[in-house]
Backbone as CSV, one residue per row, in Angstrom:
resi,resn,N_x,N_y,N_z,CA_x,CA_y,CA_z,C_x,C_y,C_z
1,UNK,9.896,177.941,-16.872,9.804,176.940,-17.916,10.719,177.295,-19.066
2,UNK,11.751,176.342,-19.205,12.747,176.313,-20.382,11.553,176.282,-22.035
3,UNK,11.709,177.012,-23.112,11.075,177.151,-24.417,12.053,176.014,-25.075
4,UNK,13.000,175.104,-24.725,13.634,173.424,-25.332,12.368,172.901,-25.354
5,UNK,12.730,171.858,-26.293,11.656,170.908,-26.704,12.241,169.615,-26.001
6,UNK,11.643,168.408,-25.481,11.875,167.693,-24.831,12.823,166.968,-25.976
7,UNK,14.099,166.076,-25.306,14.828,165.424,-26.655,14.076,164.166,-27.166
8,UNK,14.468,163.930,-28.426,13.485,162.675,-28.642,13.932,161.525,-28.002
9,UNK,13.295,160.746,-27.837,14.190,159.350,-26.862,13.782,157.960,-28.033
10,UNK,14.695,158.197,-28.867,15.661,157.425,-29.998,15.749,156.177,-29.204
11,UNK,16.777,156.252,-28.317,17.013,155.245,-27.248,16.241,153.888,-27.199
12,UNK,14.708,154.759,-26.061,13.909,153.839,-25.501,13.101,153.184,-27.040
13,UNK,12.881,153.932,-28.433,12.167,153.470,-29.570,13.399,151.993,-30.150
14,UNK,14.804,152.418,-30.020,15.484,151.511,-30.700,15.411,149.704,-29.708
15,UNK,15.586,150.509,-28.315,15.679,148.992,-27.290,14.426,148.125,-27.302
16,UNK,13.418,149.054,-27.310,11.891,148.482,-27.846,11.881,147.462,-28.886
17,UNK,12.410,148.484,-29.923,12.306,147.015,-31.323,12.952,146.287,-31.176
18,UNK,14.435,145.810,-30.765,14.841,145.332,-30.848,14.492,143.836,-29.719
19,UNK,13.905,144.523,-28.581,13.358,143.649,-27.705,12.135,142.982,-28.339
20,UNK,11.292,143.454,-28.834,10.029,142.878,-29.772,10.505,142.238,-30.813
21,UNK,12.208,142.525,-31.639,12.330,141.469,-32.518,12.659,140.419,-32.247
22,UNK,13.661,140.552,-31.244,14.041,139.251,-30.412,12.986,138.287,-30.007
23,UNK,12.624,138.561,-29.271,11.347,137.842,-29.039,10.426,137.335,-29.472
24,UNK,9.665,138.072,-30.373,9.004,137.399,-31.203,9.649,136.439,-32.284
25,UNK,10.798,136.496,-32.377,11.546,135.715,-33.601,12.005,134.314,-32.381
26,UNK,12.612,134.027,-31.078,12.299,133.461,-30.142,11.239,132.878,-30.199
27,UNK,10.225,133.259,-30.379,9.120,132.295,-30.250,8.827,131.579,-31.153
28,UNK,8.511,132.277,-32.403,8.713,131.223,-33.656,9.597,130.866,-33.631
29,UNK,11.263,130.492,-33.178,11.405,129.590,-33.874,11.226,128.336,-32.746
30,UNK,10.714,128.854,-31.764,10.594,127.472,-30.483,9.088,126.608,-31.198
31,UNK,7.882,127.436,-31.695,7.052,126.922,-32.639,7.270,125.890,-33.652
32,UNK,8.378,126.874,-34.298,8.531,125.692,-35.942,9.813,124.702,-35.386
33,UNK,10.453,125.132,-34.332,11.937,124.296,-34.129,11.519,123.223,-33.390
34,UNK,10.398,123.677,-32.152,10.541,122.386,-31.188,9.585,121.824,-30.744
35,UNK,8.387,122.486,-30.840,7.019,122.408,-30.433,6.766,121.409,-31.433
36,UNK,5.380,120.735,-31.199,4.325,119.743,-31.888,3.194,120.127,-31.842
37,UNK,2.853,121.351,-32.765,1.516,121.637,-33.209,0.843,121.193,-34.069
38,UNK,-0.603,120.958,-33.609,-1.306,121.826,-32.786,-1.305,121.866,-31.485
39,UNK,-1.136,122.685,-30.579,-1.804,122.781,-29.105,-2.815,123.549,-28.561
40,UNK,-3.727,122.739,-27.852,-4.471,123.432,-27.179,-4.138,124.140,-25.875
41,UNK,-4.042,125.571,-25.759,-3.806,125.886,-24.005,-4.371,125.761,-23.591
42,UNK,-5.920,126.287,-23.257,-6.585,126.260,-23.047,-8.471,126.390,-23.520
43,UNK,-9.641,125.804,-23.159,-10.774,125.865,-23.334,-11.390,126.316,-22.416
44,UNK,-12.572,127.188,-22.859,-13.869,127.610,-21.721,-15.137,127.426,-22.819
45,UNK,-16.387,127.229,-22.442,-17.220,127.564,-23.309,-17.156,129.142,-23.673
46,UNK,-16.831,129.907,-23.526,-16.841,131.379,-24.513,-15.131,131.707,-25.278
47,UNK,-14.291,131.007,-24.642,-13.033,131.390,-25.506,-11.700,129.861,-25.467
48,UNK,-11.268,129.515,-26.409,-10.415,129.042,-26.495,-9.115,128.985,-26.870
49,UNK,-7.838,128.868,-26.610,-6.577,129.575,-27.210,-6.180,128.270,-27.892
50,UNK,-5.729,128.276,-29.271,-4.961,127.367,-29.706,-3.356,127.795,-30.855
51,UNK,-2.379,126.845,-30.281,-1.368,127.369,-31.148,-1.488,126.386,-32.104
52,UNK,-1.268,126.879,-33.442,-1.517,125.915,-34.605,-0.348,126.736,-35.362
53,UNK,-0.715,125.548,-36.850,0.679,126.435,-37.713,-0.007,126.907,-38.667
54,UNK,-0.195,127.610,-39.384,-0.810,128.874,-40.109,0.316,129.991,-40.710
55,UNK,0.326,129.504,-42.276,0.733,130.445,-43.035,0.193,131.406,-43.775
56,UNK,0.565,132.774,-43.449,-0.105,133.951,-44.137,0.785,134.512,-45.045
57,UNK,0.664,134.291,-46.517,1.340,134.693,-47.573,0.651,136.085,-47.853
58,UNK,-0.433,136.402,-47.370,-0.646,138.144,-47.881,-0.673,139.028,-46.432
59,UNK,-1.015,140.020,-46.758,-1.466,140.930,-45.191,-2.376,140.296,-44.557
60,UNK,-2.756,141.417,-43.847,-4.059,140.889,-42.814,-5.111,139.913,-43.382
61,UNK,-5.478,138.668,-42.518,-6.607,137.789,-43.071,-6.179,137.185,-44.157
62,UNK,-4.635,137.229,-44.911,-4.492,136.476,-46.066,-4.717,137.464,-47.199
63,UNK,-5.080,138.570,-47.626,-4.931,139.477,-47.878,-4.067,139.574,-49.422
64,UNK,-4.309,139.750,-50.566,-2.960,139.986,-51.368,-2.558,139.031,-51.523
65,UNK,-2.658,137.452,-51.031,-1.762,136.637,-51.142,-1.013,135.794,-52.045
66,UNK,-0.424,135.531,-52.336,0.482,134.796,-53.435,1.570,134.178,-53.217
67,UNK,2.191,133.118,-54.085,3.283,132.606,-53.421,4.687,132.877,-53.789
68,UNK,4.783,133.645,-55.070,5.890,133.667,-55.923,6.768,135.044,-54.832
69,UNK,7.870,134.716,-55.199,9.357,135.578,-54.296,8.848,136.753,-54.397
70,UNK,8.830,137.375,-55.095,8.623,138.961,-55.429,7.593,139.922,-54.922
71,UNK,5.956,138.615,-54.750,5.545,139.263,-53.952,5.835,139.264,-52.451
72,UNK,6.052,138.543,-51.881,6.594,138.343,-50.195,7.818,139.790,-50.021
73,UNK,8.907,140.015,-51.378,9.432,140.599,-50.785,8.720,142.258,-51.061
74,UNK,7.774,142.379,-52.003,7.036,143.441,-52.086,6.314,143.572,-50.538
75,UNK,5.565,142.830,-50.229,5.089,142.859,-48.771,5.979,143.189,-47.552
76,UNK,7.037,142.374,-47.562,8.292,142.592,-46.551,8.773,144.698,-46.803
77,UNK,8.291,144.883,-47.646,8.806,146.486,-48.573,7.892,147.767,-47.959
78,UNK,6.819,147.126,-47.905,5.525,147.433,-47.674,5.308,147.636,-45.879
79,UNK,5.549,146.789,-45.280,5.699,146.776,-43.826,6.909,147.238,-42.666
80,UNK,7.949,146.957,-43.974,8.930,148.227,-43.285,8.971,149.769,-43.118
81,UNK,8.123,150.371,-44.705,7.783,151.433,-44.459,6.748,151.884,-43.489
82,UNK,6.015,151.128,-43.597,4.717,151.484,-42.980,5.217,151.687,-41.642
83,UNK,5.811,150.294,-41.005,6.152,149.812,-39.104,6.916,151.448,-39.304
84,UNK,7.901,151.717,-40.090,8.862,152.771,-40.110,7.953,154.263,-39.849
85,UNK,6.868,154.372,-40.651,6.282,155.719,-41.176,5.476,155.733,-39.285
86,UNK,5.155,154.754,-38.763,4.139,154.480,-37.599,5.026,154.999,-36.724
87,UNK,6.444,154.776,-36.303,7.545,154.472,-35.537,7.868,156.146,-35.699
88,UNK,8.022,156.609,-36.793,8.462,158.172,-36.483,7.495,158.932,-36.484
89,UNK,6.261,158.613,-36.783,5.118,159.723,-35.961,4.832,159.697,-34.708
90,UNK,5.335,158.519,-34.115,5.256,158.193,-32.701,6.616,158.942,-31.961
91,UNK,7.457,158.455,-32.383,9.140,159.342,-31.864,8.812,160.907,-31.884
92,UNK,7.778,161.357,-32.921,7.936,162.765,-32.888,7.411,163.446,-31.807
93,UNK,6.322,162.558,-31.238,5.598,162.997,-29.910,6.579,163.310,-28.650
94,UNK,7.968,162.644,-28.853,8.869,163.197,-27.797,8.516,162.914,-26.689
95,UNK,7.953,161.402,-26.604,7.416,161.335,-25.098,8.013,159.702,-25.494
96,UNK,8.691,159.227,-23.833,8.872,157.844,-23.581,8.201,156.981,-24.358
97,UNK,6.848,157.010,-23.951,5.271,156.473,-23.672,5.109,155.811,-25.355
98,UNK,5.291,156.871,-26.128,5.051,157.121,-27.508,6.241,156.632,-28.303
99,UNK,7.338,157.071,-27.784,8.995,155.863,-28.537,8.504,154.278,-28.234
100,UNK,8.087,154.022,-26.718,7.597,152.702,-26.524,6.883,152.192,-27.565
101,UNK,6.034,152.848,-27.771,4.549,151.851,-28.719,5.039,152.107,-29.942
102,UNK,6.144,153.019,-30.620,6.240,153.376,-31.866,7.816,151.698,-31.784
103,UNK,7.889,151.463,-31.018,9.505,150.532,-31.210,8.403,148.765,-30.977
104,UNK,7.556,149.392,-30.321,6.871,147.762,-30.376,5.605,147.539,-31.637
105,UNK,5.435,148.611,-32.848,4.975,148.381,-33.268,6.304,147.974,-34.761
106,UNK,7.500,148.840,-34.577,7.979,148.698,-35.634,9.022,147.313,-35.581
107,UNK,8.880,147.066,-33.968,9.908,145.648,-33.804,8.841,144.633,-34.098
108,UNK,7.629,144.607,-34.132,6.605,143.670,-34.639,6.198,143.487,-36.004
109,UNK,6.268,144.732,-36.998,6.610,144.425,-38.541,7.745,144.409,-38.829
110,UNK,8.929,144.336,-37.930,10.260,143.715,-38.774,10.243,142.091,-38.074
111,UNK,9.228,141.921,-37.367,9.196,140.510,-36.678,8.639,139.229,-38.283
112,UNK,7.346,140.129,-38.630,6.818,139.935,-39.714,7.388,139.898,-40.730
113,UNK,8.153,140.548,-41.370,9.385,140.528,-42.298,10.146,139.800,-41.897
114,UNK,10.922,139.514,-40.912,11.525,138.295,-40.890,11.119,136.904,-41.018
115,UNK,10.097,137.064,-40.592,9.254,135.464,-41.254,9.299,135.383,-42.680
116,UNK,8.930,136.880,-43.215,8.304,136.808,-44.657,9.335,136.012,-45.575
117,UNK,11.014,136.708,-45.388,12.356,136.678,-45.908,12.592,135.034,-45.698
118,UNK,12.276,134.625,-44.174,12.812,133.039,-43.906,12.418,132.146,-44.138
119,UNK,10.558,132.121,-44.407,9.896,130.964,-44.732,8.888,131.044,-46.098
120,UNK,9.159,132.394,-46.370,8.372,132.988,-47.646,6.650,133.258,-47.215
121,UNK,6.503,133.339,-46.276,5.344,133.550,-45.177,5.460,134.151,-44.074
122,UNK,4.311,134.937,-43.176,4.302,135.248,-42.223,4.208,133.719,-41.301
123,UNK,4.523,133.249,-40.092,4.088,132.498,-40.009,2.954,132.789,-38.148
124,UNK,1.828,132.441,-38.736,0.780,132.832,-37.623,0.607,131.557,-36.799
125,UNK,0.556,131.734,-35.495,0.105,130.663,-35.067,-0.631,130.589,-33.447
126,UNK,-1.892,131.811,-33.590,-2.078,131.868,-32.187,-3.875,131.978,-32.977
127,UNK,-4.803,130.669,-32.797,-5.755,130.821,-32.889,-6.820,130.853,-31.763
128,UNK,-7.803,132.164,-31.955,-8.670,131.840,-30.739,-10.082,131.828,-31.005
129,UNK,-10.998,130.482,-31.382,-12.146,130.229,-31.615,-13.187,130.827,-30.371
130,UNK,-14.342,131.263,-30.374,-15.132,132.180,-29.845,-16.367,131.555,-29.852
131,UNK,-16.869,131.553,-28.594,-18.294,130.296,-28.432,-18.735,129.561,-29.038
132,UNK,-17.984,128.511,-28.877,-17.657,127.357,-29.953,-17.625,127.474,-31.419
133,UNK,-17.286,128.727,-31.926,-17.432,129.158,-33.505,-15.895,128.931,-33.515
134,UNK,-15.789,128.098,-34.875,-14.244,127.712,-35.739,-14.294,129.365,-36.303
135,UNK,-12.639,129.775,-35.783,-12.307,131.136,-36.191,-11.370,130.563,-37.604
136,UNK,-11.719,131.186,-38.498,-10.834,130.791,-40.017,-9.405,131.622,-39.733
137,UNK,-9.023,132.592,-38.913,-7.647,133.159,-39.047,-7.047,133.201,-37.727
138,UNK,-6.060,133.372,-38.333,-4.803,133.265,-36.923,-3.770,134.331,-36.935
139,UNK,-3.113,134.839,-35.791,-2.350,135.755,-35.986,-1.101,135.489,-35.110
140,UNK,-0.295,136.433,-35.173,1.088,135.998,-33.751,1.364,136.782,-33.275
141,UNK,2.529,136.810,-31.889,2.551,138.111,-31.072,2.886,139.149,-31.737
142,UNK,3.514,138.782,-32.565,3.943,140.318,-33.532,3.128,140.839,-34.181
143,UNK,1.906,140.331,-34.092,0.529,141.024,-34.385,0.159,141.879,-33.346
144,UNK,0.114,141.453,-32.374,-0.393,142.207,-31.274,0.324,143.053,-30.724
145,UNK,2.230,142.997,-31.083,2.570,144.107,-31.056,2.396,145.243,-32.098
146,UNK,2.035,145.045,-33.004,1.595,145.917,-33.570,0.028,146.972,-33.484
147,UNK,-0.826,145.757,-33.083,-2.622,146.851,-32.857,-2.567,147.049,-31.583
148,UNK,-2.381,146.833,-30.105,-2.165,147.241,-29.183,-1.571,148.606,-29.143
149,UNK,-0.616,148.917,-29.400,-0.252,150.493,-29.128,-1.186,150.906,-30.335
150,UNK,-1.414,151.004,-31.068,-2.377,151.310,-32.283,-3.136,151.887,-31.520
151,UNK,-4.350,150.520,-31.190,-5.616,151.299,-30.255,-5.041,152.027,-29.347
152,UNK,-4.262,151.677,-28.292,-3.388,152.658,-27.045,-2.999,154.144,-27.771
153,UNK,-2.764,154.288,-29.134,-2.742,155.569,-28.996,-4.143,156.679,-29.543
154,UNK,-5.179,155.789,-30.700,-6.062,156.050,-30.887,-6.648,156.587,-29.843
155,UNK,-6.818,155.764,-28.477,-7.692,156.201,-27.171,-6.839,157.074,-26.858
156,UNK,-5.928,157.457,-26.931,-5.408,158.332,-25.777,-5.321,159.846,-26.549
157,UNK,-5.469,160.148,-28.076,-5.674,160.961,-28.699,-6.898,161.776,-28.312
């Protein structure tokens, strides 16, 4: 056994975000560009998916919110460090696995920042009401790239 430390894989963290920014910025703008929301995908009696349009001017749940420039770009300030501070504790682990979830969490708050910068909002639009209860918030994939590896690394700690 070589005493090298495995190299960091920079690489697989940079193609990550950039694939999660793409994409998620892809989708909004097929949302706000071409779509006619609201849509329903689908209903069951225990879960329903709906895409709606939903603006989140603060963090999580609306959070902080306000409308004036300064705060959006305080927030946009706020989520780069953070996606950033998440992204290199993850790179430091020196494992694929861990660049992965650290590039899809930080390509999902620069997904978020790019909304913030373009429409002066996050813009959310994936609601899912829960046995027949009206859910008051909404979120978007760049949400879920972000708490998915979250919990994924919580459990695996």
């Amino acid at each position: 056994m070589s005493s090298e430390k495995e190299p960091i894989p920079v690489f697989a963290l940079a193609v990550t975000t950039i694939c999660i920014l793409l994409l998620c910025q892809a989708i909004t703008w097929y949302l706000t560009a071409q779509a006619n929301l609201p849509i329903q995908v689908f209903s069951t009696p225990v879960l329903e998916l709906n895409l709606v349009h939903s603006e989140n001017r603060g963090v999580n749940f609306g959070l902080m919110a306000g409308d004036n420039g300064s705060n959006q770009f305080i927030l946009a300030g706020i989520a780069i460090v953070v996606g950033a501070v998440m992204a290199t504790i993850l790179l430091g682990k020196r494992r694929v696995s861990h660049a992965i979830a650290g590039g899809m969490i930080f390509g999902g708050a620069l997904s978020n920042v790019m909304d913030r910068l373009t429409f002066g909002y996050v813009f959310d639009y994936i609601n899912t009401p829960f046995l027949g209860l009206t859910n008051p918030f909404s979120y978007n994939i760049a949400d879920i790239f972000i708490v998915l590896p979250i919990i994924w690394w919580v459990f695996k700690s």
